[in-house]
MDTraj code that builds the backbone (N, CA, C; nanometers):
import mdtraj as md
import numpy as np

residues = "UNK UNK UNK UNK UNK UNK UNK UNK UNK UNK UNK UNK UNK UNK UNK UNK UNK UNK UNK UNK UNK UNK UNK UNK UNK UNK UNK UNK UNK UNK UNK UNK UNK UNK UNK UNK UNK UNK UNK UNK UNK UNK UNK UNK UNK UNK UNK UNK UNK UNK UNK UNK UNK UNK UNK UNK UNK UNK UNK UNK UNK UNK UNK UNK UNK UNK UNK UNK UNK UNK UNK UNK UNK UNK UNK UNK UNK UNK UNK UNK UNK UNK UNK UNK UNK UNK UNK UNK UNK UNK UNK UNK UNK UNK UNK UNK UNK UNK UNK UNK UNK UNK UNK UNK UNK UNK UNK UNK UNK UNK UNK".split()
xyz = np.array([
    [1.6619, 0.2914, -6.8568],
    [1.7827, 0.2665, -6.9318],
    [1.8638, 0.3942, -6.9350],
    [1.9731, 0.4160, -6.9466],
    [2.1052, 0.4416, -6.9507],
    [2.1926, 0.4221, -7.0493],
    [2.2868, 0.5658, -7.0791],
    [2.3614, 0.5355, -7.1356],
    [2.3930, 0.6032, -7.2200],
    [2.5341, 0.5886, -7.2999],
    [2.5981, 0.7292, -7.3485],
    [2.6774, 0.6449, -7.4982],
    [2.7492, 0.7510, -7.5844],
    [2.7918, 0.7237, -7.7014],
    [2.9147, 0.6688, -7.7054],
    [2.9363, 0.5411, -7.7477],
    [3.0883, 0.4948, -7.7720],
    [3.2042, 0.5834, -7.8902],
    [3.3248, 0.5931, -7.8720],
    [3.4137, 0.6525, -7.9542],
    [3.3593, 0.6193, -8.0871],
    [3.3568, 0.4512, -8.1381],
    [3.2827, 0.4281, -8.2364],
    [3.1924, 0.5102, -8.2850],
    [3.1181, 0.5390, -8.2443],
    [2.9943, 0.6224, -8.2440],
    [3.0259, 0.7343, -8.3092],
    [3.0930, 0.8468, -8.2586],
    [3.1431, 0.9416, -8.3227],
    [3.2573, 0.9129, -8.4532],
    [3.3084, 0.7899, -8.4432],
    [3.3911, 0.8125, -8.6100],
    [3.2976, 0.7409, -8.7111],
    [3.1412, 0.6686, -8.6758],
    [3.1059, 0.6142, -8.7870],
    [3.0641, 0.7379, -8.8784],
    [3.0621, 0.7234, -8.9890],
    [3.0323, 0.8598, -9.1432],
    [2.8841, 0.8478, -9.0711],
    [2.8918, 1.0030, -9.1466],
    [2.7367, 1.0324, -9.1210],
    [2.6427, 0.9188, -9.2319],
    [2.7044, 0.8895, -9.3268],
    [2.5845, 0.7896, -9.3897],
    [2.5755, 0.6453, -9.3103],
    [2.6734, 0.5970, -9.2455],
    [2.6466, 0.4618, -9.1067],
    [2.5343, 0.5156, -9.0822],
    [2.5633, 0.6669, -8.9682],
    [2.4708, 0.6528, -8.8698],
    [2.3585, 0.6497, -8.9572],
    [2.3114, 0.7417, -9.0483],
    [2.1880, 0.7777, -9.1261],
    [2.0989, 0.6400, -9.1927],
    [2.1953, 0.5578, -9.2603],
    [2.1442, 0.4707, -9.3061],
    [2.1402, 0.2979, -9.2430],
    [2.2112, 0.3048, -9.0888],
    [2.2648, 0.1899, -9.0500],
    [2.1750, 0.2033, -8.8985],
    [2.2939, 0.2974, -8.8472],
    [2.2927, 0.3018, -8.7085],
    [2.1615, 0.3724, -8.5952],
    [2.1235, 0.4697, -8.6511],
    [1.9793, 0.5795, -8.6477],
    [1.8643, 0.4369, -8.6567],
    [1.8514, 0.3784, -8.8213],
    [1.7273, 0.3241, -8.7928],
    [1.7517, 0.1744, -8.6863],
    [1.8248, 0.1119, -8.7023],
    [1.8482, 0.0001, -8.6037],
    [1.8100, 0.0469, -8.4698],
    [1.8541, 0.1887, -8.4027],
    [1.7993, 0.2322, -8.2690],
    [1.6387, 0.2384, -8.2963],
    [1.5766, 0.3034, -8.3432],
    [1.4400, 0.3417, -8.3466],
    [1.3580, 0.1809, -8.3705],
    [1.4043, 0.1250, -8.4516],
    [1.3779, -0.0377, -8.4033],
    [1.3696, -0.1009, -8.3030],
    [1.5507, -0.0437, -8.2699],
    [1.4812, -0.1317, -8.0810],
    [1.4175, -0.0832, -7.9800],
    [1.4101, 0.0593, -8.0103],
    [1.3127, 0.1381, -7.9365],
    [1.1747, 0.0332, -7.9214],
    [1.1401, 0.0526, -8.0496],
    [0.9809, 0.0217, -8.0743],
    [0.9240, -0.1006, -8.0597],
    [1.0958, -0.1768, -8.0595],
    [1.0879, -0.3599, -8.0296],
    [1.0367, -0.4217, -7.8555],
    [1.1409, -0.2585, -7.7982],
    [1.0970, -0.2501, -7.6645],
    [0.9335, -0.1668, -7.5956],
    [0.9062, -0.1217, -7.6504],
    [0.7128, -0.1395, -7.6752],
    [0.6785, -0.1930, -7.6770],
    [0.6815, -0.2818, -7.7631],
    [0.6607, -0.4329, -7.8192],
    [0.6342, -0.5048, -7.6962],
    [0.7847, -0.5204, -7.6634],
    [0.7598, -0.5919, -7.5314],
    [0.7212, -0.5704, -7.3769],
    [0.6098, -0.4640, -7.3856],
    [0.5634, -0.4380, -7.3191],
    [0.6268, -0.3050, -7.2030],
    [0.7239, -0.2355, -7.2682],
    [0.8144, -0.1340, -7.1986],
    [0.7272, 0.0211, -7.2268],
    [0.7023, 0.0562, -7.1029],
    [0.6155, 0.1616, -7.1413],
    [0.6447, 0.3056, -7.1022],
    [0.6619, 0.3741, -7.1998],
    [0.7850, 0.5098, -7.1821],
    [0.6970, 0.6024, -7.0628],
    [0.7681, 0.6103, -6.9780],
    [0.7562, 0.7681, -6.8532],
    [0.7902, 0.8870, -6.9198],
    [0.9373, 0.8671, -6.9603],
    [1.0191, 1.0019, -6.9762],
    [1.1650, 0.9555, -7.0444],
    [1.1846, 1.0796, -7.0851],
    [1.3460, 1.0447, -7.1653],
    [1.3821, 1.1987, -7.1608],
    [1.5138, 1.1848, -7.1474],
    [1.5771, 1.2855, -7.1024],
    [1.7519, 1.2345, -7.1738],
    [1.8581, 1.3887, -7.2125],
    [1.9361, 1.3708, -7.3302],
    [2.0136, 1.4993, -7.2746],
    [2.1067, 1.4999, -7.1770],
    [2.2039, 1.6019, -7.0948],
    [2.2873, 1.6118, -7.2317],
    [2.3048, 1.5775, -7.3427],
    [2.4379, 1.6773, -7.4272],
    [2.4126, 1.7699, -7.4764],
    [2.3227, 1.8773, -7.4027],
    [2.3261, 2.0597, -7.5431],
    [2.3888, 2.0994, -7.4196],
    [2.5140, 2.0606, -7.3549],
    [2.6019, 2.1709, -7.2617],
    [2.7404, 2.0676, -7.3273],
    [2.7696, 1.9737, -7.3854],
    [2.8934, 1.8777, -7.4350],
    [2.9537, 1.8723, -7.5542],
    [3.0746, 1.8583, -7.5764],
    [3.0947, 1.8481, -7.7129],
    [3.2233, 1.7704, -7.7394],
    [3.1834, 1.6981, -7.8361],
    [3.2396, 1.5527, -7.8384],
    [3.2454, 1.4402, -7.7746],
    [3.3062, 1.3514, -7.7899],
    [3.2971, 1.2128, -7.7541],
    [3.3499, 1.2221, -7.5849],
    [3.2257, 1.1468, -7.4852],
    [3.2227, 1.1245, -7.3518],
    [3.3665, 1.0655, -7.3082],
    [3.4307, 1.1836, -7.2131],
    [3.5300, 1.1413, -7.1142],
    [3.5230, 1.0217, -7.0171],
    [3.3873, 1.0010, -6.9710],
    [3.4049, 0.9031, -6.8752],
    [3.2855, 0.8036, -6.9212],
    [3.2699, 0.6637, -6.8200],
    [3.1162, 0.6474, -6.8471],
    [2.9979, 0.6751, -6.7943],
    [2.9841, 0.8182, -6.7449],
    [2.8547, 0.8735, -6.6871],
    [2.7539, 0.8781, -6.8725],
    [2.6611, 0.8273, -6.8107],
    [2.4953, 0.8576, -6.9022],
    [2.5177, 0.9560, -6.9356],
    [2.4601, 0.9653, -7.0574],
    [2.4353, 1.1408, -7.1503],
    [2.2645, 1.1109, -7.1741],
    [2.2203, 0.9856, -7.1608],
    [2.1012, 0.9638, -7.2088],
    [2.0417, 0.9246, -7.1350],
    [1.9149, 0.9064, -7.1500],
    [1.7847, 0.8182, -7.0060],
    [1.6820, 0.8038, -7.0560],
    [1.6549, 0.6974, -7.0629],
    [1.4916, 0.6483, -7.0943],
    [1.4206, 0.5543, -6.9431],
    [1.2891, 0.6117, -6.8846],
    [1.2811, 0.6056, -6.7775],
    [1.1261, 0.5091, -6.8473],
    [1.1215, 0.3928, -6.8329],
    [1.0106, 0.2708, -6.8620],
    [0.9322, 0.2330, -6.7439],
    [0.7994, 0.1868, -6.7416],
    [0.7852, 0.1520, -6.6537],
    [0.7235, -0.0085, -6.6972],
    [0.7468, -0.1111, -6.6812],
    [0.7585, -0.2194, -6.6673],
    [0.6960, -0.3519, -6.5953],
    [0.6094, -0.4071, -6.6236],
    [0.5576, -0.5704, -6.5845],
    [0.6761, -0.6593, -6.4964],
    [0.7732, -0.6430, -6.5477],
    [0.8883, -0.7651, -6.5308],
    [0.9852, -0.7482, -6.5391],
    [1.1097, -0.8391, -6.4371],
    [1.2317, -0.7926, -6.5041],
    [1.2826, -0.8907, -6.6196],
    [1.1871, -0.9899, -6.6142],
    [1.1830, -1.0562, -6.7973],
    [1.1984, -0.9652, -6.8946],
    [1.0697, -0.8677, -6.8545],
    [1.1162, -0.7311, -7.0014],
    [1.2562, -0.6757, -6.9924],
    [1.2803, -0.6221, -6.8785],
    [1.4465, -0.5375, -6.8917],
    [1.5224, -0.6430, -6.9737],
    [1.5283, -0.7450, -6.9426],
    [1.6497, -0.8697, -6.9525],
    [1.6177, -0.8669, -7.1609],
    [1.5151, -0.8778, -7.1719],
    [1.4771, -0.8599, -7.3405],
    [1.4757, -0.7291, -7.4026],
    [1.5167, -0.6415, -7.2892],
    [1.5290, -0.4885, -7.3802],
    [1.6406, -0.4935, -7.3917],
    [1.7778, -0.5275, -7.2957],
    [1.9296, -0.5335, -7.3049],
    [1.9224, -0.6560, -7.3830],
    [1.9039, -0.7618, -7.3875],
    [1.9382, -0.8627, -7.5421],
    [1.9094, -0.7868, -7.6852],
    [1.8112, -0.6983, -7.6893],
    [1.7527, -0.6398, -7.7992],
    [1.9274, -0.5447, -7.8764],
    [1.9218, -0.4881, -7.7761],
    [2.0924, -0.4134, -7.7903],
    [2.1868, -0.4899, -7.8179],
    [2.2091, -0.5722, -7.7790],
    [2.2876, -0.7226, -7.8264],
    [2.3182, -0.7704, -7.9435],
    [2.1531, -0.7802, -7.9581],
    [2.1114, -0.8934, -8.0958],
    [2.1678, -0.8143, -8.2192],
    [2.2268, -0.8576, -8.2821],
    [2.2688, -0.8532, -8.4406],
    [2.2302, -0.8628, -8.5398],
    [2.1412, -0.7427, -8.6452],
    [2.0320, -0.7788, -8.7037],
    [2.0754, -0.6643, -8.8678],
    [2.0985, -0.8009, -8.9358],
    [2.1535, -0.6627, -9.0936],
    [2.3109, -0.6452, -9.0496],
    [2.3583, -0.7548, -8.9643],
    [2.4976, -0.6885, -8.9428],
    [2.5221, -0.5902, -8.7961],
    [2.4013, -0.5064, -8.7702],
    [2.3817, -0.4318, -8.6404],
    [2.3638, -0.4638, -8.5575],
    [2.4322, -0.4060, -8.4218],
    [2.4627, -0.4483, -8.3143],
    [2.4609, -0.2973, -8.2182],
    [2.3544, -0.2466, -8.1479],
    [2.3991, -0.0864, -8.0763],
    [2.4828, -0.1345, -7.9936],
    [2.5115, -0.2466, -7.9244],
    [2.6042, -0.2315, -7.8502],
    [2.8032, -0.2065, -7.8773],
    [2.8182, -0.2261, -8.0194],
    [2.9584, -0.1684, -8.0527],
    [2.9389, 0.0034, -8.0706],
    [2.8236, 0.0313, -8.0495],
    [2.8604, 0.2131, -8.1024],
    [2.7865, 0.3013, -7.9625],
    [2.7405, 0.2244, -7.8834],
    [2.6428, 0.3005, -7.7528],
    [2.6285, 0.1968, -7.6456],
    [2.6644, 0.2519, -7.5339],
    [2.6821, 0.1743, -7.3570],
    [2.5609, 0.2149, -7.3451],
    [2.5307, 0.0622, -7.2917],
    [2.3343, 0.0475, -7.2025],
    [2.3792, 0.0097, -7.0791],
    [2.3063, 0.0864, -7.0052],
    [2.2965, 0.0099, -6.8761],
    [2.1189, -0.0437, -6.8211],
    [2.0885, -0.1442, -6.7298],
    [1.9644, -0.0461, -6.6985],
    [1.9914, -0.0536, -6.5424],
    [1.8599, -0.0134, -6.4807],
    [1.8300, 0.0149, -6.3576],
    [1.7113, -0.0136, -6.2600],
    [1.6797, -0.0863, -6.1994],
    [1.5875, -0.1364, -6.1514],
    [1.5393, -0.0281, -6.0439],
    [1.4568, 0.0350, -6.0133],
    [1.4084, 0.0746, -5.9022],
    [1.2790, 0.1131, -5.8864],
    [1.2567, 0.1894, -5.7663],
    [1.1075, 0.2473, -5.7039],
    [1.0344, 0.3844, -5.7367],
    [0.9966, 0.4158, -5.6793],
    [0.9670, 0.5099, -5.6480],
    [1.0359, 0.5932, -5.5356],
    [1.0534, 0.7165, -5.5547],
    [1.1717, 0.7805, -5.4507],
    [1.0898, 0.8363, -5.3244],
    [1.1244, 0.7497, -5.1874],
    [1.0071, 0.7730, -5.0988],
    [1.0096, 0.8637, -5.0130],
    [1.0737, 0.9668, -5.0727],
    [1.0567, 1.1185, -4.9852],
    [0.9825, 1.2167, -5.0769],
    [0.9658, 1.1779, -5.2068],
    [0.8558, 1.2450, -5.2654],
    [0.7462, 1.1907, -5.2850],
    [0.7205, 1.0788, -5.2458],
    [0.5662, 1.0217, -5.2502],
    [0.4782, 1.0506, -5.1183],
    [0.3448, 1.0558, -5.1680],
    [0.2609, 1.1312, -5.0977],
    [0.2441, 1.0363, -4.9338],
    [0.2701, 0.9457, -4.9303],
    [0.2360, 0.8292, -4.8373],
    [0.3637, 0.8642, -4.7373],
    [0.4576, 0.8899, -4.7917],
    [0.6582, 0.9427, -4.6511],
    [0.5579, 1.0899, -4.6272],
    [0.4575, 1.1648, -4.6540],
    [0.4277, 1.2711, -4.5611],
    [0.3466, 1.2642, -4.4635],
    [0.2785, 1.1193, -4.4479],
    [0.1590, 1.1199, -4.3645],
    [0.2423, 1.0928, -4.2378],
])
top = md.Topology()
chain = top.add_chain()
for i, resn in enumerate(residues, 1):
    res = top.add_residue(resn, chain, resSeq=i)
    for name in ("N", "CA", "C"):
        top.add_atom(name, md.element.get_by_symbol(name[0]), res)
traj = md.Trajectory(xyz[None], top)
């Protein structure tokens, strides 16, 4: 997964994010565990940025590794779903990404 902060994002008050917006993410984080999404790596390019994203390149990455693309399809509804009123998708862009393994660094492209 993919993905960076909507304008929204930066004008909600710090008590949204604190009391609204913060725990609703860590929910769907853990919703996506749940469903079987199993964290590699995460990685967070903004300690060189400041302020709200010019374009829509990723500031964020969560790198899963995955059973199905049933799970992806239920980790992006999870962002969707509307729960207490919350919704990450009005305050943060998801994308995801389906792929492999990169086969010029795997041990098998040297033999």
């Amino acid at each position: 997964m993919a993905g960076y902060p909507l304008e929204s994002w930066f004008t909600a008050s710090p008590e949204d994010k604190e009391q609204t917006l913060r725990p609703r993410l860590r929910a769907v984080l853990a919703e996506w565990e749940e469903l079987g999404a199993r964290v590699v790596a995460s990685l967070c390019d903004d300690a060189l940025t400041v302020g709200p994203t010019q374009t829509d390149r990723p500031i964020f990455y969560l790198l899963f590794d995955v059973d199905s693309l049933d799970v992806v399809v239920a980790m992006i509804e999870a962002v969707r779903r509307r729960v207490d009123g919350v919704s990450l998708d009005r305050v943060l862009a998801w994308e995801a990404r389906i792929g492999r393994p990169f086969y010029a660094r795997e041990e098998s492209w040297h033999e």
